[in-house]
N, C-alpha and C positions, 0 to 999 in steps of 0.2 A: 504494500500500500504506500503510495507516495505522499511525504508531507509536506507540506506547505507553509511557505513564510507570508503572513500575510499582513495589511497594512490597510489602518482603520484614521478615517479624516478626523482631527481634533476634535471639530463640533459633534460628530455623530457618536464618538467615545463619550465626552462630558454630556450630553444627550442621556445615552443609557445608561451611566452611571449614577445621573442627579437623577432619575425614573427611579433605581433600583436601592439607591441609599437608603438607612432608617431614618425616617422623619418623628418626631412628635408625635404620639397617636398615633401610628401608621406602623404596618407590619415594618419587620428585616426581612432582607434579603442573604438567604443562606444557597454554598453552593456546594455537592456532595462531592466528595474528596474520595470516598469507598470507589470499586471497581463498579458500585449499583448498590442500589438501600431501598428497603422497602418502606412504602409509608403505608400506616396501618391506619385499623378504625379506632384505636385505643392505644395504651401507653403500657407496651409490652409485646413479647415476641411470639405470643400462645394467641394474640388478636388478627383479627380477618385484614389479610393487604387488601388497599385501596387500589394501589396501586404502585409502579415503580419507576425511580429516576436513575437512569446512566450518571457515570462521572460526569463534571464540568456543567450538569442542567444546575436547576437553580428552583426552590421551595420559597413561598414567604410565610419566615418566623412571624406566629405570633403570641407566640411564651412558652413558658417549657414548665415539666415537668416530672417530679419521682416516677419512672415504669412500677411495674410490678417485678422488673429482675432487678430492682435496686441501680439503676442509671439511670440516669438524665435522661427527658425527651421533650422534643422541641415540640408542639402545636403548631400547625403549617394548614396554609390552603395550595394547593396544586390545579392547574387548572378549572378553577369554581368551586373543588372538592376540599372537606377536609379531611384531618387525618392527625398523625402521629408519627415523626420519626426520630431514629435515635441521635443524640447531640453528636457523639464521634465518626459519626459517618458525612456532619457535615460541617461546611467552614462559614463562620458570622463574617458577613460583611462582603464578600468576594464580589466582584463584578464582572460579570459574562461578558465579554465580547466576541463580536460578530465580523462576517466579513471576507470576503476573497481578495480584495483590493485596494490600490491606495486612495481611492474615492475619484479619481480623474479617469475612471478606465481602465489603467494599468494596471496587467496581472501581476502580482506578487512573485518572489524566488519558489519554486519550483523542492526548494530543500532548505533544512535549518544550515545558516552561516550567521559568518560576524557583520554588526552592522555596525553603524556609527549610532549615537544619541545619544538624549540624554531621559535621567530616571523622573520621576514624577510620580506625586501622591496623591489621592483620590479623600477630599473632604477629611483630611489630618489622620488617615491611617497607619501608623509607619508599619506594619508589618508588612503591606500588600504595597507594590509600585508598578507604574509600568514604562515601557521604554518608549519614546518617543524619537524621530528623528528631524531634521533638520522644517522638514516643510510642517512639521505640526501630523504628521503622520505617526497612528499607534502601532509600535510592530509589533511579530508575536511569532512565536515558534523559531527562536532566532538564538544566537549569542551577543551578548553586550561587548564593548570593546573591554571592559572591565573584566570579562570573562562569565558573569553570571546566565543563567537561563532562561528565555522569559518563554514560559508554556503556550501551549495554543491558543490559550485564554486571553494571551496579553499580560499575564501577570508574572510577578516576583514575590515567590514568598520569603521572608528576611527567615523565618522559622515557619517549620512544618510539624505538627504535632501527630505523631504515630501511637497510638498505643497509652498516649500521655506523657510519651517521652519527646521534649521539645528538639528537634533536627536542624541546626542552621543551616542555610543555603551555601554550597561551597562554590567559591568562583574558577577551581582548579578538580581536574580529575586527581582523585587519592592513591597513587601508584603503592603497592605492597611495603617499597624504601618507608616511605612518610609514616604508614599506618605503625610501624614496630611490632610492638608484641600486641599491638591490639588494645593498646591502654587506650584508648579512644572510643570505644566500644562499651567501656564498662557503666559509664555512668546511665548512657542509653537503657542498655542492658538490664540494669537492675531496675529503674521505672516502668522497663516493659513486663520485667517479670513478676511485679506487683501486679500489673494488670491482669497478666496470666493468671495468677493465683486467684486474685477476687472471681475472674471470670470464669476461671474453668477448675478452681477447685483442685491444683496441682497435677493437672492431666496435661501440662505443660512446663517444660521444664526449660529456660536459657541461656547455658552456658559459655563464657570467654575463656579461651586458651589465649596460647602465645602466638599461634598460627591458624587460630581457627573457631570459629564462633559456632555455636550447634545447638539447635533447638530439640530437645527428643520429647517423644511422649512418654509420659507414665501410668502405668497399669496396680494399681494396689488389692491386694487380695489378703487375706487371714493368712494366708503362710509365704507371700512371698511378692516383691514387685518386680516387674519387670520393665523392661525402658526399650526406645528404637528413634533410634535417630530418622529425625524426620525433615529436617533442612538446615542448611550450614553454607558457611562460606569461609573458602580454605584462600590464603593464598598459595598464589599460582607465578612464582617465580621465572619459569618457561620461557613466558610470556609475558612478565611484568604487570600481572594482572590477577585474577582470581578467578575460582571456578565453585558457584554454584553448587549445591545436590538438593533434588528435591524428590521428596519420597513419601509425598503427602497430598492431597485436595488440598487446594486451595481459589480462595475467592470466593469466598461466603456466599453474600447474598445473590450476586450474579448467577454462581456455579448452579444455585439453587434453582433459579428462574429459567436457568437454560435447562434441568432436568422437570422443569414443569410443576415443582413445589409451588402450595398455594398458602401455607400458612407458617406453619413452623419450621424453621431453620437450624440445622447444626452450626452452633456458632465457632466450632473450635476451625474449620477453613477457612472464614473470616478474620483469624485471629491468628494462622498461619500466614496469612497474604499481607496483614503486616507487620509481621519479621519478616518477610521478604523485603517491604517496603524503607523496612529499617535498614536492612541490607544496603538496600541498590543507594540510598537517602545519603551512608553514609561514605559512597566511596563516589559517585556520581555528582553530578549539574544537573541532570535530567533522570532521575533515579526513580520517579514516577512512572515514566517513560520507558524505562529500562523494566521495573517491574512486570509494567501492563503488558508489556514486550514476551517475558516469560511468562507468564500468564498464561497469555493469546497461547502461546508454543505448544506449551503441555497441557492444556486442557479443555481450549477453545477452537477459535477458529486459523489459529497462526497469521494475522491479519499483519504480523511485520513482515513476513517469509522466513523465518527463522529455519535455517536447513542442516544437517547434519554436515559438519566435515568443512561447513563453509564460514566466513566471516561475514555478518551482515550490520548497517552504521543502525545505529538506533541513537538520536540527541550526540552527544560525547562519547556512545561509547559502542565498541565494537561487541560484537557476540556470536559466537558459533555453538551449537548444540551439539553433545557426543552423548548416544545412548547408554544409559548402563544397566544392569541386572537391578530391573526390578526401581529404578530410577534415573531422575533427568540429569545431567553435568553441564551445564552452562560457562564457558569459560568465558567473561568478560575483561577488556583491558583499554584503555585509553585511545577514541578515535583519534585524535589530535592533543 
């Protein structure tokens, strides 16, 4: 699938922006960060979907609330509808941008490169920015001359929250050198696996080595547990890079909807998809990208072409798929 750099006129950005901002009395504008979330009749996961949003759509918040599984959920209308979805599946405040072109006709690059411009903040958000160039044109799917990423969306996150674990944005690809023994990893690590715990009740386990970070499952029974590694990212010296293993479902609520589920969800592939996310978050520009990248691969529709034996660009970063016993090996390393 080919991407696209595309380029939105000033006025028609501040247009849908000042539309989509929270005003006074007036809903927010949330926009789902998950691979897809379901929004329900009620505040909890055992409740009738309404209906569901892909990544990057957009919900209007209009207050939240305790679920029945003890998390937050937002109160939202969707198309005329209402509903219920959960807080971490979406981002406050974000703004959708649209668009193929730089409003005079001309189509947009063809592929993400480096542009020139400059950052810019939407109604004093600093977390979210976006990149502008010379004529007043919003880019998007691009790299900053700074080195940062700005997504399809147009946007810049300063921090990305996985898991509850907050991810700054890196404006350099993380080569194996930089990472060390992974001490980088660990603070991450330990906020995701709070979450793990509250969530899944230690059927999730996330450990840091010195070369190597592994998610396994655990099994507890009256006489014995047992464990299986279920995703990990080793590095990958070879190549100056890392390689992936995944030996698990993932992508929660998507995966769900593509098997035709109408109510209730296993949450623990949602909560695998992101330590992936934390994965790709922490060594990537475009680790979103990279995720959804492996995703599509192993369990969808391969919508990047991800092909065994070959190297394919996804944002920053390069990727080829090697099959193994009973799991996937992903070996990523720095496009540029």
């Amino acid at each position: 699938m080919k991407k696209r750099t595309r380029l939105l006129t000033a006025g028609a950005v501040m247009a849908a922006a000042f539309l989509m901002l929270p005003l006074t009395g007036r809903a927010e504008t949330g926009t789902v960060t998950a691979s897809a979330a379901y929004v329900r009749s009620a505040a909890g996961t055992d409740s009738v979907v309404v209906t569901k949003k892909s990544r990057g759509q957009t919900v209007d918040i209009t207050g939240e609330t305790q679920g029945t599984d003890g998390k937050k959920w937002y109160s939202v209308t969707v198309d005329g509808a209402s509903g219920y979805i959960r807080s971490d599946l979406v981002t406050k405040g974000a703004v959708m941008l649209s668009g193929g072109s730089d409003g005079k006709g001309k189509k947009a690059s063809s592929a993400p490169g480096t542009a020139a411009g400059t950052w810019t903040s939407v109604n004093g958000n600093k977390n979210i920015w976006f990149y502008v160039d010379e004529n007043g044109n919003y880019l998007t799917n691009c790299f900053s001359t700074d080195g940062y990423y700005v997504d399809i969306n147009g946007a810049r996150f300063i921090t990305k929250e996985i898991l509850g674990a907050k991810i700054g944005q890196r404006n350099s690809w993380m080569t194996p050198g930089e990472a060390g023994g992974f001490d980088c990893f660990v603070n991450g690590a330990t906020v995701i696996q709070k979450a793990l715990n509250k969530a899944l009740y230690g059927a999730r386990v996330l450990s840091v080595y010195s070369n190597h970070v592994m998610l396994r499952s655990v099994v507890k029974s009256d006489k014995q547990q047992t464990s299986e590694e279920r995703l990990a990212i080793y590095k990958n010296t070879d190549i100056n890079g890392y390689t992936i293993m995944i030996r698990t479902e993932i992508g929660g609520d998507r995966k769900a909807l593509l098997d035709g589920a109408d109510a209730t969800v296993n949450p623990i592939p949602e909560y695998d998809y992101g330590v992936l996310r934390f994965f790709t978050n922490m060594v990537s520009r475009s680790g979103d990208l990279v995720a959804t990248a492996i995703y599509s691969s192993w369990q969808d529709n391969n919508e990047y072409g991800l092909e065994m034996g070959e190297w394919i660009r996804v944002g920053d970063t390069l990727i080829r798929y090697m099959p193994a016993d009973g799991a996937g090996l992903y070996e990523i390393k720095a496009a540029f």
